[in-house]
MIDOSE-1310 file (N, C-alpha, C; in nm, 2 decimals, decimal comma, always signed):
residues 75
xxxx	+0,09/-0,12/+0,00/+0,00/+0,00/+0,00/+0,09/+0,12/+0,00; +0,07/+0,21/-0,09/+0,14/+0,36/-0,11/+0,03/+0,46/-0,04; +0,06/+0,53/+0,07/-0,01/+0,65/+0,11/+0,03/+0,76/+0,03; -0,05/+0,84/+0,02/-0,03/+1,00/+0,02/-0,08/+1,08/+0,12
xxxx	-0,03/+1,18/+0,14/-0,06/+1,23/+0,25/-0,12/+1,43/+0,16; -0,25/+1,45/+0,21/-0,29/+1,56/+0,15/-0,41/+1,62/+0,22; -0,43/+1,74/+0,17/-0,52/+1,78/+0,28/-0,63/+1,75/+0,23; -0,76/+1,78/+0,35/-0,88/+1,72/+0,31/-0,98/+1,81/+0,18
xxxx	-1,06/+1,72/+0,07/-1,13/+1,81/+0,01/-1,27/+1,80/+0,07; -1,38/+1,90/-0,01/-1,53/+1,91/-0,01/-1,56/+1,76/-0,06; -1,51/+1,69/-0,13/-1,57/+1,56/-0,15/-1,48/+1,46/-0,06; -1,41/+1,52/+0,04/-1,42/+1,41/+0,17/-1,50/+1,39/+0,28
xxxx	-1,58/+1,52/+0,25/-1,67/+1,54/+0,40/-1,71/+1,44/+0,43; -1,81/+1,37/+0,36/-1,92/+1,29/+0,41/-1,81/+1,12/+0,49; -1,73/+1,09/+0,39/-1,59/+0,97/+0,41/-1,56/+1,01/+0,59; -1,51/+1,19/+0,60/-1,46/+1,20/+0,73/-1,56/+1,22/+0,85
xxxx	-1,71/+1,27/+0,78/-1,81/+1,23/+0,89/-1,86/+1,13/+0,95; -1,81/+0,99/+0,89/-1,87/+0,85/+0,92/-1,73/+0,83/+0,97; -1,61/+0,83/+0,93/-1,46/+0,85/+1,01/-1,50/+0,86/+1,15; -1,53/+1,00/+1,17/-1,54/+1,06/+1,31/-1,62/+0,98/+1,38
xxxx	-1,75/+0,92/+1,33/-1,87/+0,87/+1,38/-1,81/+0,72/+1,47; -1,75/+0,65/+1,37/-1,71/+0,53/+1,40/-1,55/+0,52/+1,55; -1,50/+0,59/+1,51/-1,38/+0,62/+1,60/-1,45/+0,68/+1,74; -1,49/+0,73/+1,78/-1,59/+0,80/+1,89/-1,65/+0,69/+1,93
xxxx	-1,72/+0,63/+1,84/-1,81/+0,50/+1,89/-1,70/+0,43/+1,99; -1,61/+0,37/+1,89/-1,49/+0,29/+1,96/-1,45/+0,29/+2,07; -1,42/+0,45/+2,06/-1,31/+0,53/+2,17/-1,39/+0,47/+2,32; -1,52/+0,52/+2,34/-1,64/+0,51/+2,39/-1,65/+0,42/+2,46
xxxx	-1,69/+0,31/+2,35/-1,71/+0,14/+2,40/-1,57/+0,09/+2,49; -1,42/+0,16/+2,40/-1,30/+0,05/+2,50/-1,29/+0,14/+2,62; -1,33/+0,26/+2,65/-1,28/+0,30/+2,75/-1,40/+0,28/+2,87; -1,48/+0,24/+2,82/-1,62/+0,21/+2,90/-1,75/+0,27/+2,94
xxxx	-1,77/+0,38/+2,86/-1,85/+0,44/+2,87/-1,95/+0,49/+2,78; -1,93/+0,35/+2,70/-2,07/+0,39/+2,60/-2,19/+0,44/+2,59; -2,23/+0,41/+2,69/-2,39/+0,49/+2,79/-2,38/+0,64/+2,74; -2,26/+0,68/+2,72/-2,26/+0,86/+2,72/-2,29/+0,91/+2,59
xxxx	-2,46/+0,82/+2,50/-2,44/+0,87/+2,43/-2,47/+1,05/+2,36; -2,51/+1,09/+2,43/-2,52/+1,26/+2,44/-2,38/+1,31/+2,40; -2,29/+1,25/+2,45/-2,15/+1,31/+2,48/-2,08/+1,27/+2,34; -2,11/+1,15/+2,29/-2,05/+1,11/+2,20/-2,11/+1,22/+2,05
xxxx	-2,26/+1,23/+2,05/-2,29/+1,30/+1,95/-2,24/+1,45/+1,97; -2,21/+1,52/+2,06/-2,20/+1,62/+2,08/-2,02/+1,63/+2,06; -1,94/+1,53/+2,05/-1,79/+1,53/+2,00/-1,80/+1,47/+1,83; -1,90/+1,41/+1,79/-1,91/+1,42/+1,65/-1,92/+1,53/+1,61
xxxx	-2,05/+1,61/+1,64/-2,04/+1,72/+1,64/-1,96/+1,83/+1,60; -1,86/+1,81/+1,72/-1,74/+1,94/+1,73/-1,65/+1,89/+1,62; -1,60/+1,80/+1,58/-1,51/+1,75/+1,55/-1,64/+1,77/+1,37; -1,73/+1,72/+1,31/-1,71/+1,82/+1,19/-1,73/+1,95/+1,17
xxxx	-1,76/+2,03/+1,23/-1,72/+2,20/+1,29/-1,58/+2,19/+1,22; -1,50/+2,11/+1,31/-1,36/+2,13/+1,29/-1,30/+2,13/+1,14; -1,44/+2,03/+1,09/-1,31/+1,99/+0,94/-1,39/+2,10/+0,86; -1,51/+2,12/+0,88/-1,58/+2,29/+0,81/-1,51/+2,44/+0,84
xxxx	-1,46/+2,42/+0,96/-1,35/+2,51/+0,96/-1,22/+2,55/+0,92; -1,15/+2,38/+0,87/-1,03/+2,40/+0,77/-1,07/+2,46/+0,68; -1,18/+2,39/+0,61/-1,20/+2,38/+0,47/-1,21/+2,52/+0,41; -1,33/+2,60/+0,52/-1,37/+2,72/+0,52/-1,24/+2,83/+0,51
xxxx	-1,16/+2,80/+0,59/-1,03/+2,89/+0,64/-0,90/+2,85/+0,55; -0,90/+2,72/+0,46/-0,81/+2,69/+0,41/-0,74/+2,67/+0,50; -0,75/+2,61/+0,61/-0,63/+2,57/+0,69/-0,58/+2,70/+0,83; -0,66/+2,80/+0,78/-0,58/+2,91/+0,90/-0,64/+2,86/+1,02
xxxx	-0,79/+2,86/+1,06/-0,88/+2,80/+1,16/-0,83/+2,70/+1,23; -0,85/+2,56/+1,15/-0,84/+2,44/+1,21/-0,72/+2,40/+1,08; -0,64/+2,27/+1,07/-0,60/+2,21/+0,98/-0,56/+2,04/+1,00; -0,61/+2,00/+0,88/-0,62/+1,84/+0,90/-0,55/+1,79/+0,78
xxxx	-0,45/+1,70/+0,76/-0,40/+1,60/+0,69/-0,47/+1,47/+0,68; -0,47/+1,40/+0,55/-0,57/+1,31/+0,55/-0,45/+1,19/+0,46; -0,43/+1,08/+0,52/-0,35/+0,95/+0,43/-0,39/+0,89/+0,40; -0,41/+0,86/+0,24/-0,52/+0,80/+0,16/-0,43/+0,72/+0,11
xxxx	-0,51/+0,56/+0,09/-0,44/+0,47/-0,02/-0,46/+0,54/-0,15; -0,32/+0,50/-0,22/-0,35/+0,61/-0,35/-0,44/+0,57/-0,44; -0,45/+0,40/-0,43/-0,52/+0,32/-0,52/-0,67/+0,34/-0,51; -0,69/+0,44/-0,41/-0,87/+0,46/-0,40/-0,88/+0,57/-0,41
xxx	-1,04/+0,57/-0,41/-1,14/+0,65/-0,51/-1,09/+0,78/-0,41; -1,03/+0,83/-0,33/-1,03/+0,93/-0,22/-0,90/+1,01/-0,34; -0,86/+1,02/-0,43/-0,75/+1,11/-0,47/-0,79/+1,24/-0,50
């Protein structure tokens, strides 16, 4: 597998919103406190703010790097 490493576009939103969604889940369940789901939607949440704020600011705001297999549809 070849990465590239690049910043995020408008046609990664949706890829990095189900990202966020699933990793939160995880985070949640191994540290044991799944129950908190309020807390979990509410750091989904913040966290795409975050990448609407790169995007918006070009990076001055917030800034995210994203490493994509090059062989997928993400280039």
């Amino acid at each position: 597998m070849k990465l590239l490493l690049r910043r995020p576009q408008q046609s990664d939103i949706q890829a990095l919103h189900q990202f966020f969604f699933h990793v939160i889940q995880d985070t949640y369940a191994k540290e044991g406190i799944a129950e908190l789901v309020d807390d979990q939607q509410q750091e989904w949440e913040l966290k795409k703010k975050y990448v609407a704020m790169d995007l918006e600011s070009r990076g001055e705001k917030r800034f995210f790097w994203l490493a994509v297999d090059e062989e997928s549809k993400l280039k």
